[in-house]
N, C-alpha and C positions, 0 to 999 in steps of 0.2 A: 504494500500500500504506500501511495508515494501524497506527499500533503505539503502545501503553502506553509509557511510557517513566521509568523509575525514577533515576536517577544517583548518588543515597546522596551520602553528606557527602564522601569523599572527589574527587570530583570535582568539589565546588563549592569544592576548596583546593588542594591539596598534584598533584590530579592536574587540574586544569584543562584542559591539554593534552590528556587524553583525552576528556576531554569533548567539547571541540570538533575534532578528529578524528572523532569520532563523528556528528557533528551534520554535519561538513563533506561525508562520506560519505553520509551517505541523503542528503541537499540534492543530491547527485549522480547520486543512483539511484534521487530520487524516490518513496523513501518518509518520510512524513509522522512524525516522531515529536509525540507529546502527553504532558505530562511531566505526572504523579499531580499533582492539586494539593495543595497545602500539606499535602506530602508532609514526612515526618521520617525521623529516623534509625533504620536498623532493629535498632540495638544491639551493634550488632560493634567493637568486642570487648570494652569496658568494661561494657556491662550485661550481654552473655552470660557475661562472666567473674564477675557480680557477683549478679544476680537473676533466676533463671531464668523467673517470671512476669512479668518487667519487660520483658527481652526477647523476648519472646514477646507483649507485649503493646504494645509500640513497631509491631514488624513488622504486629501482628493490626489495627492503626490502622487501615495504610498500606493494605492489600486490601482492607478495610469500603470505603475510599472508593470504591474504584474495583467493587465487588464486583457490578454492576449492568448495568458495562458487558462486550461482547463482542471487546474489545480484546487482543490476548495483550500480554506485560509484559515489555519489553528489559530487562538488566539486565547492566551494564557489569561492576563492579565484584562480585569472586568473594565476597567474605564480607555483603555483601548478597545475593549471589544464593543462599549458603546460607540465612539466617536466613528469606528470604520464602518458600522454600521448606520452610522446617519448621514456619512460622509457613500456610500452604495446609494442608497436611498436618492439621497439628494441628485447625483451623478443621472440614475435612474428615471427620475422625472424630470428632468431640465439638463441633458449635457451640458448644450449652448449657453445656457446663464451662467457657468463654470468654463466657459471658452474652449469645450470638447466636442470634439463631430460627431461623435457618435461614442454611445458606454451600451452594453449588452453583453457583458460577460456570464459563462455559466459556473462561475465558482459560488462555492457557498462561502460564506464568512460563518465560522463555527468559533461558540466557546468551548474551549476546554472541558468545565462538567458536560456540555451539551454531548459533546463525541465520547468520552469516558463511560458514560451513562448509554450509548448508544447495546443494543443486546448484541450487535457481533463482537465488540468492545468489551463486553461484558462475558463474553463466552472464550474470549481470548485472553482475558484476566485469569481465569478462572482456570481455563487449561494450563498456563504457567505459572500458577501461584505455587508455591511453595512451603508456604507459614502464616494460616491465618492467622491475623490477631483476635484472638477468642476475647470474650467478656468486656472488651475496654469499649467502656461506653461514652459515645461521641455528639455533642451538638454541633449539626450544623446550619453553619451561618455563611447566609448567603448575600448578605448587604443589600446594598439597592443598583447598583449601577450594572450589575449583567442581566438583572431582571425588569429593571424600569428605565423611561418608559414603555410599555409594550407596544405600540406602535411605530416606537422605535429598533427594539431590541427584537420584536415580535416572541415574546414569551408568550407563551401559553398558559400558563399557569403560574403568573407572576405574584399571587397571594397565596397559594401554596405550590411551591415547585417541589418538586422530588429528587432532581439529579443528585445530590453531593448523597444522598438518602441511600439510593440506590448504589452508587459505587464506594458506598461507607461496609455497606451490606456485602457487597461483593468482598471485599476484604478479612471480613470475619467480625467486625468488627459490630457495636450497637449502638445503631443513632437514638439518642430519646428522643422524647417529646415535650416541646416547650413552645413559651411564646414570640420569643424576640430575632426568628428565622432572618427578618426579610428588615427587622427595623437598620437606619444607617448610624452609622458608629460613629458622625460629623467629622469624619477623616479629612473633605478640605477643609476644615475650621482647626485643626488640632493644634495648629499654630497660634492660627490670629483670633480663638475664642478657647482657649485649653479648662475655662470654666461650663463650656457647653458640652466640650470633651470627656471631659472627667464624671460629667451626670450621664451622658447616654452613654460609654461604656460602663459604668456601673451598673445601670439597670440590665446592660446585657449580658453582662458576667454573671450576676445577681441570679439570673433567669434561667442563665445553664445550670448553676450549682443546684438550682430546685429543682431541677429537670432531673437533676443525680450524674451530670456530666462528669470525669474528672478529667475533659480536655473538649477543645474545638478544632473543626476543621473549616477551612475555607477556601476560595479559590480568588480570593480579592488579595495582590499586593499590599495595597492603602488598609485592608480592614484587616488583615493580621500584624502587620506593623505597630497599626493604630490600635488595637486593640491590648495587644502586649503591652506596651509601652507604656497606655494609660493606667494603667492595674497595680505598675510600681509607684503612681501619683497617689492612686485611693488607697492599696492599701499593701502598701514592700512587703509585709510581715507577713503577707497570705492570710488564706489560702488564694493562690492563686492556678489558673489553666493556661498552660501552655495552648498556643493557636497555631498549629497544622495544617502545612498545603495538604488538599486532599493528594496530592503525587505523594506527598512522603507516606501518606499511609498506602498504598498502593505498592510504592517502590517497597515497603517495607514487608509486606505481603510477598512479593514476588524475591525478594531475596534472603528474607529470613533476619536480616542483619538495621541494624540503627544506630550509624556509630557515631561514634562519641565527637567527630568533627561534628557532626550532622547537631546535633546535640546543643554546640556551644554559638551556631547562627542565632541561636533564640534568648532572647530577654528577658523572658519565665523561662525557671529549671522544665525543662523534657525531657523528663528520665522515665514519661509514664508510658509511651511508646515502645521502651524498649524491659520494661519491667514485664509489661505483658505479655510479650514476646519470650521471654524469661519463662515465665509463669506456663505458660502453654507448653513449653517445650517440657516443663518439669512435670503437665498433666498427661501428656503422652507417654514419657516414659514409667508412668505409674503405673498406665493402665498397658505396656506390655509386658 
């Protein structure tokens, strides 16, 4: 299987880690990613907060190049996966008002859970997995920006989505059930409002804990950064949950291993990844 492949800025920095998680995972299941060449920023969230034909014209670049080919288009990271998606759309109904002759291409622009979550995806996990993570139970959070808005993003099921659910499942692992899936974690305010910051990741920490989490998963750059970070503001002394690309639970499934590099990217201790990992292995060998 051969696929577009996008990664935006934040995962040439802050999210590195996901990156190669990502790359570690097709490398294992054998799909080929080909990353846009001298590919840029698609303008999240400095130029979308700043000039609406700037960003719109960053993103409108990055699909020119690729616009020829029949490749659908991965796309890790949630606030790139909006902008390229509004940035098709726009292309889509008006080339000429963007100074293009003509846009009709057959790729798809795919998020990351969108294709993870897919059931051949899911059946190709499943044959190369290697070490469920039994019992470690997971909330996932899904922010607002791969899901809204839906006429942008075209989710389907943007008040309750299922994907990070279904490829938590696939792992071995237990999504619970709580409220604050879809609420946003003011990741572009964390800056210039850290008193806005500091209440709404508290309620959503707050919410996994009652849900009986002792971790989260996501697929948002900006919300596990932001999430992590603000935890050591309300409360250092813990308890706190580590927040997990859903790749690392995945990558960790399929190779059995969570190490200890892997480990020290994170801002909250994530020893509970690999404790279970631990734990499981010690319930298999009881039971032969």
């Amino acid at each position: 299987m051969n696929m577009a492949y996008y990664p935006g800025c934040s995962l040439q920095g802050t999210a590195r880690d996901y990156d190669q998680s990502i790359k570690e995972i097709c490398e294992k299941l054998a799909i080929n990613l080909k990353e846009l060449p001298d590919w840029n920023c698609c303008g999240a969230s400095s130029a979308h907060m700043t000039n609406h034909e700037i960003s719109m014209r960053l993103s409108i670049r990055n699909l020119l190049m690729v616009k020829d080919n029949d490749l659908d288009i991965l796309v890790p990271c949630a606030a790139c996966y909006q902008r390229l998606k509004a940035a098709d759309k726009a292309l889509r109904q008006d080339p000429h008002f963007w100074d293009v002759d003509s846009y009709a291409p057959e790729y798809e622009i795919i998020h990351i859970s969108s294709f993870f979550s897919r059931l051949d995806i899911l059946e190709m996990l499943e044959k190369h997995m290697v070490h469920p993570i039994d019992n470690m139970k997971v909330a996932c959070y899904y922010g607002c920006l791969s899901l809204r808005p839906p006429h942008v993003t075209d989710s389907k099921n943007h008040e309750m989505p299922t994907t990070l659910e279904q490829i938590t499942l696939a792992t071995g692992a237990q999504p619970v059930s709580w409220s604050h899936r879809t609420e946003c974690c003011s990741g572009s305010l964390t800056m210039t409002r850290p008193d806005i910051a500091v209440k709404l990741v508290g309620n959503i920490v707050e919410a996994a804990q009652r849900g009986g989490a002792t971790a989260m998963v996501t697929d948002c750059p900006m919300c596990q950064a932001n999430v992590e970070s603000r935890q050591l503001d309300i409360n250092p002394a813990g308890p706190l949950l580590p927040v997990y690309y859903i790749t690392e639970l995945i990558n960790a499934a399929l190779s059995g291993t969570y190490p200890e590099k892997q480990q020290k990217v994170h801002l909250v201790p994530a020893d509970v990844l690999k404790k279970h990992l631990a734990q499981a292995d010690t319930r298999r060998e009881d039971l032969s």
